[in-house]
C-alpha positions as CSV (number, residue, x, y, z in Angstrom):
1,X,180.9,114.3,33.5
2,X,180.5,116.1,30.1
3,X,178.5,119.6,30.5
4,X,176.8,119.0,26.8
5,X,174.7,122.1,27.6
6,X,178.4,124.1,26.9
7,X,178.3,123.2,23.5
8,X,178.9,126.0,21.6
9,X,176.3,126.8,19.0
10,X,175.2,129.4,16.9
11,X,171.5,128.7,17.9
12,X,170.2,131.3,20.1
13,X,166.4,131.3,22.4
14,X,164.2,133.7,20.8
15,X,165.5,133.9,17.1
16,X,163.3,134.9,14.7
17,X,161.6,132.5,12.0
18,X,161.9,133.6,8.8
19,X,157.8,133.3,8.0
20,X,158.7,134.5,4.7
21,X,159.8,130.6,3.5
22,X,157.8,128.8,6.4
23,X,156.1,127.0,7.4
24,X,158.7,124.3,8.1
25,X,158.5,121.0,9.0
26,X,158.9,119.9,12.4
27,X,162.0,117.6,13.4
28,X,161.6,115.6,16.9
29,X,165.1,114.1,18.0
30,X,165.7,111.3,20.9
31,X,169.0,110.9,22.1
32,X,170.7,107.9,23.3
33,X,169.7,105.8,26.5
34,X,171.3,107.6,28.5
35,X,172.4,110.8,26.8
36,X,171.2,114.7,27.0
37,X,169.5,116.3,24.1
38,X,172.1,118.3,24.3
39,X,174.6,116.2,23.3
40,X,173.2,116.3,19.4
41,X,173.7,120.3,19.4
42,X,175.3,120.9,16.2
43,X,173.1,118.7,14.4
44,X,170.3,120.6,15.6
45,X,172.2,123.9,14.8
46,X,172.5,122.5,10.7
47,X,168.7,121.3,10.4
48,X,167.6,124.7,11.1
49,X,169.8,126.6,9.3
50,X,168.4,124.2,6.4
51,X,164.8,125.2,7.3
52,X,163.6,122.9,9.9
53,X,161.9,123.2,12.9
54,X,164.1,121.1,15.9
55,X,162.7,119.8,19.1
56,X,164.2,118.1,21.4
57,X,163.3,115.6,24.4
58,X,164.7,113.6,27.1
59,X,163.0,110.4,28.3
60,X,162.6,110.7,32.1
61,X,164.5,107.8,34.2
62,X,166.4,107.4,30.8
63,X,168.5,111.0,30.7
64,X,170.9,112.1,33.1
65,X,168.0,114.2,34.6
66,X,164.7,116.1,33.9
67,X,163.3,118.9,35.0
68,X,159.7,119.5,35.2
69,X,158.0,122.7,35.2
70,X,158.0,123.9,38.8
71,X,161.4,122.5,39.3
72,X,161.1,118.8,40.2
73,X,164.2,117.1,38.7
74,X,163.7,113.3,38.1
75,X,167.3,111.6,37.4
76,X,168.5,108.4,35.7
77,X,167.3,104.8,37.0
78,X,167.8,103.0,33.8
79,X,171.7,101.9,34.5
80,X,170.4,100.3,37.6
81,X,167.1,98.5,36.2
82,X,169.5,97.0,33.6
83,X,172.1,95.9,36.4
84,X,169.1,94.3,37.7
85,X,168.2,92.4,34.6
86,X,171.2,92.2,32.7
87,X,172.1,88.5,33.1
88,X,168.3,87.3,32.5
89,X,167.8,87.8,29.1
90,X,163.8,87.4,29.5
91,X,163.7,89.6,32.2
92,X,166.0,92.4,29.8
93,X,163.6,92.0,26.9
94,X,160.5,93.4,29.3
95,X,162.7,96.3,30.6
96,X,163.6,96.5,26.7
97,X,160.5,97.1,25.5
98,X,159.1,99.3,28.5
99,X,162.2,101.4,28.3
100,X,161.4,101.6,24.3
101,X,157.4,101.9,24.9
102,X,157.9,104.8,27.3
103,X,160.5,106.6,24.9
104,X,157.7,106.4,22.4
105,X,154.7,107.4,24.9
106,X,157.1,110.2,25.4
107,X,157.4,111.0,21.9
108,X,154.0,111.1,21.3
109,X,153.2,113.2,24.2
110,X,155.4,115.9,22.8
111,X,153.8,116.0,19.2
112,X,150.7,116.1,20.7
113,X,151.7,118.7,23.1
114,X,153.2,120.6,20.4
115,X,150.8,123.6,18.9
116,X,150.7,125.0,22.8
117,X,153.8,124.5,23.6
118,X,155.7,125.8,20.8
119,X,157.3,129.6,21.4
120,X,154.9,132.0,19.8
121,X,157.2,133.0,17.0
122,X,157.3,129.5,16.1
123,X,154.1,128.1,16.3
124,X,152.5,129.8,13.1
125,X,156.0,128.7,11.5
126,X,156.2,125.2,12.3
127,X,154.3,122.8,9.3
128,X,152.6,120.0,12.6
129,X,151.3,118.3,9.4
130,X,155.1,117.4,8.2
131,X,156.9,115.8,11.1
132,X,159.4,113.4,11.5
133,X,161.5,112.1,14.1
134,X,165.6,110.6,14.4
135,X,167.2,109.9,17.3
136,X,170.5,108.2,17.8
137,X,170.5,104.5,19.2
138,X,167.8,103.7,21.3
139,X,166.4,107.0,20.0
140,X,167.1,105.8,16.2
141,X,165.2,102.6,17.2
142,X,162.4,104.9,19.4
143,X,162.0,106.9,16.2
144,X,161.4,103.8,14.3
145,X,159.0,102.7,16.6
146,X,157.1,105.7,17.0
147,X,156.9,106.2,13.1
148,X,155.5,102.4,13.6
149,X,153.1,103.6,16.2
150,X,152.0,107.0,15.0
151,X,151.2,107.5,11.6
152,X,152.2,111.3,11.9
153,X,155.8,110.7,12.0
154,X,158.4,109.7,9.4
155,X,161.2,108.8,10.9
156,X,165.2,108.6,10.5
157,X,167.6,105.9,13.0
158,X,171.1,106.8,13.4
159,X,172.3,103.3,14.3
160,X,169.5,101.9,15.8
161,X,168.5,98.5,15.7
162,X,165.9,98.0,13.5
163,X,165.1,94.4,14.9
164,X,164.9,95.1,18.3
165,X,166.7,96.9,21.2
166,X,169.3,94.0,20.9
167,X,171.0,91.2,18.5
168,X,171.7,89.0,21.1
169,X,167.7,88.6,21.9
170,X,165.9,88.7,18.6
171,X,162.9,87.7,20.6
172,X,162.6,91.5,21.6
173,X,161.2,92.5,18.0
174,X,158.9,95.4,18.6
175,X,157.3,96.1,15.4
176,X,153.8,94.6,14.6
177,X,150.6,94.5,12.6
């Protein structure tokens, strides 16, 4: 296994915003199925030395593990949901779009969450009225969606689908309206 967390970056906890040139806008990222947050580090490390404001999540079930304040860790259960599923494609296309209709709930969750939960230095810095989100693969397509969903959000996809979670079963389109 891959300790992503290792990463060396030039990002630091509790470094000053320059409120000088703020506010900034606010940049939500959602990695991979499967994948840390951590694993987009240096990504991160360049949108905020270009002014931006990065958060990051992981889905519950979906990354390696969570932790929760308190300390309750929740780990990964998507590999074996998709064993379970993987050879009926109409069973695949529901856990496709719950696993994609919880990353999103997820996202949400966390913008709405945001102004408290922010570190104090950051929250009279970060611009919650210019957000946008980009995620990697199911998190390109989750960012997608929840720019869809949430009216908020503009949104980037680093090689997601943008016609579902899948080519193979088109009939998992999640965009509507």
């Amino acid at each position: 296994m891959v300790d992503w967390a290792a990463t060396r970056t030039h990002a630091h906890r509790g470094a000053p915003a320059d409120r000088a040139r703020g506010p900034y806008p606010v940049v939500l990222y959602s990695p991979g199925a499967g994948d840390p947050r951590s694993m987009g580090t240096t990504l991160y490390d360049d949108l905020a030395s270009r002014g931006y404001v990065v958060v990051t999540l992981d889905h519950t079930y979906d990354a390696p593990a969570v932790e929760f304040p308190g300390g309750r860790v929740e780990r990964m259960l998507l590999p074996e949901e998709f064993a379970k599923v993987a050879t009926d494609p109409p069973a695949l296309t529901v856990l496709l779009r719950k696993t994609v209709a919880v990353r999103v709930a997820d996202t949400r969750f966390l913008l709405d969450a945001l102004p408290g939960a922010l570190p104090p230095d950051l929250r009279g810095a970060a611009d919650l009225d210019r957000v946008g989100t980009y995620g990697k693969s199911a998190g390109g397509f989750t960012a997608l969606q929840a720019m869809h969903d949430d009216r908020r959000i503009a949104a980037a996809d680093f090689d997601g689908l943008r016609d579902g979670p899948s080519h193979r079963y088109p009939e998992a389109r999640f965009f509507s309206g």
